[in-house]
C-alpha positions as a printed Julia matrix, in Angstrom:
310×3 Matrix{Float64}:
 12.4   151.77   -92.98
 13.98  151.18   -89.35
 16.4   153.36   -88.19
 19.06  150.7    -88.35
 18.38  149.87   -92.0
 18.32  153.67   -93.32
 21.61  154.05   -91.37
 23.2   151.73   -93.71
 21.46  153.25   -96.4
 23.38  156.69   -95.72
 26.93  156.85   -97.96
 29.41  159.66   -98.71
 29.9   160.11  -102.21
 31.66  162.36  -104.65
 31.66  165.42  -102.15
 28.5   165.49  -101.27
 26.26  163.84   -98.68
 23.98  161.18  -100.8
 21.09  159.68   -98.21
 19.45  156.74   -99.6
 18.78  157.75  -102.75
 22.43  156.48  -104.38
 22.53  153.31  -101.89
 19.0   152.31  -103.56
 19.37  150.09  -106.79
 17.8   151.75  -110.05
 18.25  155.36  -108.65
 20.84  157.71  -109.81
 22.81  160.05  -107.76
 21.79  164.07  -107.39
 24.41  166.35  -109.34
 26.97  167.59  -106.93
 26.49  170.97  -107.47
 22.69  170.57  -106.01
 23.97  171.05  -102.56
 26.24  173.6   -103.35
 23.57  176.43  -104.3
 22.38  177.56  -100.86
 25.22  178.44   -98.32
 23.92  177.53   -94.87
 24.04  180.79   -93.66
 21.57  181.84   -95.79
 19.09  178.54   -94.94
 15.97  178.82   -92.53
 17.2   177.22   -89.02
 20.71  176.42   -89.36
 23.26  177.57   -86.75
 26.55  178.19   -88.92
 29.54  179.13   -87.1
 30.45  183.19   -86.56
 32.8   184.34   -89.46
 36.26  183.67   -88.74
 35.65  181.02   -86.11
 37.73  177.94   -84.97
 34.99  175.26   -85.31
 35.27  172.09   -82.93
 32.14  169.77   -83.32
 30.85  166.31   -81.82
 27.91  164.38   -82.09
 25.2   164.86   -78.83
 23.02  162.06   -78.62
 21.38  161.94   -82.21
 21.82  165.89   -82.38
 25.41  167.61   -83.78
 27.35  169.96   -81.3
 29.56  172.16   -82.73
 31.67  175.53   -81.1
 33.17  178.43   -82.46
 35.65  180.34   -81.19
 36.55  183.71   -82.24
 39.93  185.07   -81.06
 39.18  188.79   -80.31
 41.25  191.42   -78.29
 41.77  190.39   -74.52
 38.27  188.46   -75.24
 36.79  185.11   -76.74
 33.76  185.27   -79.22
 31.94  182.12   -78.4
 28.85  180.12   -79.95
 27.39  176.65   -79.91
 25.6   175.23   -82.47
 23.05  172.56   -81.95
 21.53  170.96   -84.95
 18.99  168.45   -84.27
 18.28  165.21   -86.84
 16.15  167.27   -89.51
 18.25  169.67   -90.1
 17.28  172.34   -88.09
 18.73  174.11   -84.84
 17.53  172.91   -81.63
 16.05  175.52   -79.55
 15.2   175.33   -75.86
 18.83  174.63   -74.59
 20.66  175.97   -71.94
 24.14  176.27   -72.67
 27.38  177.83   -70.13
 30.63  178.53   -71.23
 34.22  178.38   -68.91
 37.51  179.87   -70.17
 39.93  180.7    -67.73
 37.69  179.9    -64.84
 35.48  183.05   -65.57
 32.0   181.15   -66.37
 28.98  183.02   -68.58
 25.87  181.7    -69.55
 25.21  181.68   -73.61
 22.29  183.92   -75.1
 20.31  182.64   -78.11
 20.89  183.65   -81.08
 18.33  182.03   -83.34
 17.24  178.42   -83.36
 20.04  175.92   -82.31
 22.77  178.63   -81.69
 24.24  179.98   -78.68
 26.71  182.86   -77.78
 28.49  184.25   -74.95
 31.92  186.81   -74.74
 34.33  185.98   -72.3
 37.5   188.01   -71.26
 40.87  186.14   -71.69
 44.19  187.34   -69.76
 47.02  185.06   -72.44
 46.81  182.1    -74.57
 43.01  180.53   -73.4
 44.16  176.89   -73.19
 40.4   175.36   -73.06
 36.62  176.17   -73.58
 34.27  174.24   -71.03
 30.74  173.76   -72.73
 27.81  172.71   -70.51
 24.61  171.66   -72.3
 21.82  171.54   -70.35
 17.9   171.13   -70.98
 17.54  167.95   -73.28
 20.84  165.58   -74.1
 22.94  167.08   -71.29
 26.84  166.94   -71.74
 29.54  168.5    -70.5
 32.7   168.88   -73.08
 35.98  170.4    -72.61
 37.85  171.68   -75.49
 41.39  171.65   -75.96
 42.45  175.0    -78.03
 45.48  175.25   -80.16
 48.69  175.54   -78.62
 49.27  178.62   -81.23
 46.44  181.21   -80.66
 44.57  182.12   -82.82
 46.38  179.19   -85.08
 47.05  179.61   -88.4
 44.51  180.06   -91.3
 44.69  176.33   -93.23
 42.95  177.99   -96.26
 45.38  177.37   -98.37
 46.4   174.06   -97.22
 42.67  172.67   -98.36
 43.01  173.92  -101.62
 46.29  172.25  -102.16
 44.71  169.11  -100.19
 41.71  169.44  -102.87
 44.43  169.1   -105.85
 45.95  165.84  -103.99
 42.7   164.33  -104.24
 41.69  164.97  -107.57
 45.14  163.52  -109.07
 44.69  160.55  -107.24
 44.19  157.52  -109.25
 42.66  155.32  -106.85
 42.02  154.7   -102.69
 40.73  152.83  -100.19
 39.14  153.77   -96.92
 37.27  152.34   -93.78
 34.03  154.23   -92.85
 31.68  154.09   -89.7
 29.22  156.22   -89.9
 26.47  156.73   -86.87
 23.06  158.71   -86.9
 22.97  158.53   -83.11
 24.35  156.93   -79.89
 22.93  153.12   -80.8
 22.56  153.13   -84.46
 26.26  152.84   -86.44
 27.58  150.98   -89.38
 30.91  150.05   -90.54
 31.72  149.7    -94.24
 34.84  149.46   -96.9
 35.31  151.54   -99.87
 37.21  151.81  -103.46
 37.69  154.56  -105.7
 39.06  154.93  -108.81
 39.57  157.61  -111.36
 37.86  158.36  -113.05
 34.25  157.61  -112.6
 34.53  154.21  -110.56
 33.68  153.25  -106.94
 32.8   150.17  -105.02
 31.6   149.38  -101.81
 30.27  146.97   -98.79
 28.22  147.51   -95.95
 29.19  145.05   -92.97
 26.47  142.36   -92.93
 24.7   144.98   -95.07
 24.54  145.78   -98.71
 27.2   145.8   -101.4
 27.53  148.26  -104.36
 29.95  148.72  -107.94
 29.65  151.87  -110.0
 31.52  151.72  -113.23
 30.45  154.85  -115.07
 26.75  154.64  -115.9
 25.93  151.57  -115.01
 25.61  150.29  -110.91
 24.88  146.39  -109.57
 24.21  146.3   -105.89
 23.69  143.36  -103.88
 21.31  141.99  -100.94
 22.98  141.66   -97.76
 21.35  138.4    -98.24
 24.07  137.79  -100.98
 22.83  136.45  -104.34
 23.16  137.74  -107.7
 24.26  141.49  -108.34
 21.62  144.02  -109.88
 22.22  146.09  -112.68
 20.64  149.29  -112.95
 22.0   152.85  -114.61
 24.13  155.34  -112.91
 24.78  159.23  -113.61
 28.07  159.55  -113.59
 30.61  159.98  -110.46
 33.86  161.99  -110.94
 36.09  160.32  -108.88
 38.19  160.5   -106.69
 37.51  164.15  -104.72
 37.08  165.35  -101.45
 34.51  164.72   -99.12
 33.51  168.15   -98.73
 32.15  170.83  -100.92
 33.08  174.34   -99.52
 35.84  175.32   -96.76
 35.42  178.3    -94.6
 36.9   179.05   -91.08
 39.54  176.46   -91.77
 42.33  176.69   -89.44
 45.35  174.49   -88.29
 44.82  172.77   -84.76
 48.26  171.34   -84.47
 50.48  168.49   -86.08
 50.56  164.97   -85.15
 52.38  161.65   -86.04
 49.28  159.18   -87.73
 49.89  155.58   -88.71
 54.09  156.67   -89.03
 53.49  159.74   -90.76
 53.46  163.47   -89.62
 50.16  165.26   -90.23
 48.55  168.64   -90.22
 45.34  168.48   -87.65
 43.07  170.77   -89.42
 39.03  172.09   -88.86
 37.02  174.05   -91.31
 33.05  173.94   -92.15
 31.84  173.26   -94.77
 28.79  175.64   -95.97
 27.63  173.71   -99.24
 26.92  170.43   -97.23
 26.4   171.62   -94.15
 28.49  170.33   -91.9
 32.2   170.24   -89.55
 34.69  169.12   -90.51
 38.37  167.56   -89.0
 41.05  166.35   -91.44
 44.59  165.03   -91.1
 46.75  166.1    -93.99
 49.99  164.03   -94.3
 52.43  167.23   -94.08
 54.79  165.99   -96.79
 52.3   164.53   -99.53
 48.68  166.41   -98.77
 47.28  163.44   -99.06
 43.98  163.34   -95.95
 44.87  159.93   -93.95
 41.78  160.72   -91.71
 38.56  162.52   -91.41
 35.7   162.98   -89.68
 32.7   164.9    -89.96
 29.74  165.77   -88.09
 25.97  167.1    -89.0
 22.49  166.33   -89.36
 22.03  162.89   -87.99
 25.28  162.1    -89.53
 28.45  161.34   -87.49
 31.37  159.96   -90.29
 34.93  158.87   -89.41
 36.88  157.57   -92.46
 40.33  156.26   -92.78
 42.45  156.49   -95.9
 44.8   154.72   -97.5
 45.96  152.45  -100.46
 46.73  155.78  -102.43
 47.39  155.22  -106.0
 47.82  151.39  -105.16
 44.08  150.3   -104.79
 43.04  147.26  -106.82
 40.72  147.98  -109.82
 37.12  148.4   -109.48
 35.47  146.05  -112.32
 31.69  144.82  -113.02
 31.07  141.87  -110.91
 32.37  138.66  -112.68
């Protein structure tokens, strides 16, 4: 399969990250609990972020850049983590951190990850990160205006409820595996087991329960084929850990809680904006292996009804 094709291939679904598997007709979806058995800590080659961190992430050519910061006393814990498009932390780099202007070059710490302490005098307002020695980038990282911020913990929990009382949504999705190869699509779920879905000048998809038709970006007649089930609607993300508030916001009219946490059971970082009065996430965006997702919500409660093609 090109690269461009099993890009469009890749989907978000249910909570957990379905490759082409659950885009491809006459295939049913994994259980979402699959992912959820082995934290990435405890996985062969993954850099997960130091306990207690303040995760910022971004995609690096077809690789996923992610830092941690650790507030510590008169000092910054800090560590990159580079995870490269099987999975698996990309060793080899050379990586510099700045805070403060006091500069320090990062020691590994096992494949892909990358750690330096630096003193702080105050409220560090930014964390330079040089990457050097394959995809090269410089990136400058804004820290909370409240340091450390507050833990948002609680606020995902509460987010989590939001999203499984919803009866229906809407979002917009582009989703990238690297610098030249990125898709746009629309999406529709409905409680409580119904989605649907279409790929720009790509392929087209209804779940309704067990049954699924999909349909040719070529157009044509839908396919039926059978489904496991989908619970729907509930967050995009499995696990939360390290999840703290960056700051608020106003988004599309509406006053938000900027929020980042990883997520172990996927793997992979996270950014949310939680409207502040309803919980409801308006926008998100995540980052890992070879997958780079930016969704926007909306429609809540009001979506139209997903049916079986007509």
């Amino acid at each position: 399969m090109k690269p461009a094709a099993a890009l469009a291939a890749v989907a978000l679904v249910g909570g957990l990250i379905l490759a082409a598997v659950l885009l491809r007709p006459g295939v049913s979806a994994p259980a979402a609990t699959d992912l959820s058995t082995v934290p990435a800590s405890k996985r062969a080659g993954f850099p997960a972020p130091p306990r207690g961190a303040v995760v910022f992430s971004r995609e690096l050519g077809g690789d996923a850049l992610a830092l941690g910061v650790v507030a510590q006393h008169r000092q910054v814990l800090l560590q990159a983590s580079v995870v490269g498009p099987q999975g698996e932390g990309v060793p080899g780099l050379s990586v510099d951190f700045t805070v403060q202007s006091a500069a320090k070059k990062a020691t590994a710490c096992g494949a892909g990850c990358y750690r330096a302490t630096l003193s702080t005098t105050g409220r560090p307002s930014s964390v330079d990160v040089d990457v050097s020695g394959g995809p090269a980038m410089h990136w400058r990282v804004a820290l909370p205006v409240t340091w450390p911020p507050r833990d948002a913990s609680a606020l995902l929990s509460r987010a989590g409820h939001v999203w499984r009382s919803l009866r229906s949504l809407s979002f917009s999705e582009t989703l990238a595996s690297d610098t030249r190869h990125r898709v746009a699509s629309t999406w529709r779920l409905q409680a409580p087991d119904r989605l649907s879905y279409q790929v720009k000048s790509g392929w087209a998809g209804i779940v309704v329960g067990d049954r699924r038709w999909d349909r040719s970006p070529k157009g044509g007649r839908w396919v039926p084929s059978a489904q496991s089930r989908l619970t729907q609607p509930i967050p995009f993300w499995i696990s939360v850990v390290d999840a703290h508030v960056l700051g608020t916001a106003i988004m599309r009219g509406r006053s938000v809680w900027l929020v980042s946490f990883f997520d172990p059971g996927t793997p992979a970082w996270f950014n949310v904006a939680l409207d502040r009065q309803t919980l409801r996430t308006l926008d998100l965006r995540m980052v890992t292996t070879a997958h780079f997702m930016h969704d926007v919500y909306s429609s809540f409660n009001t979506t139209p009804a997903v049916l079986p093609p007509g």
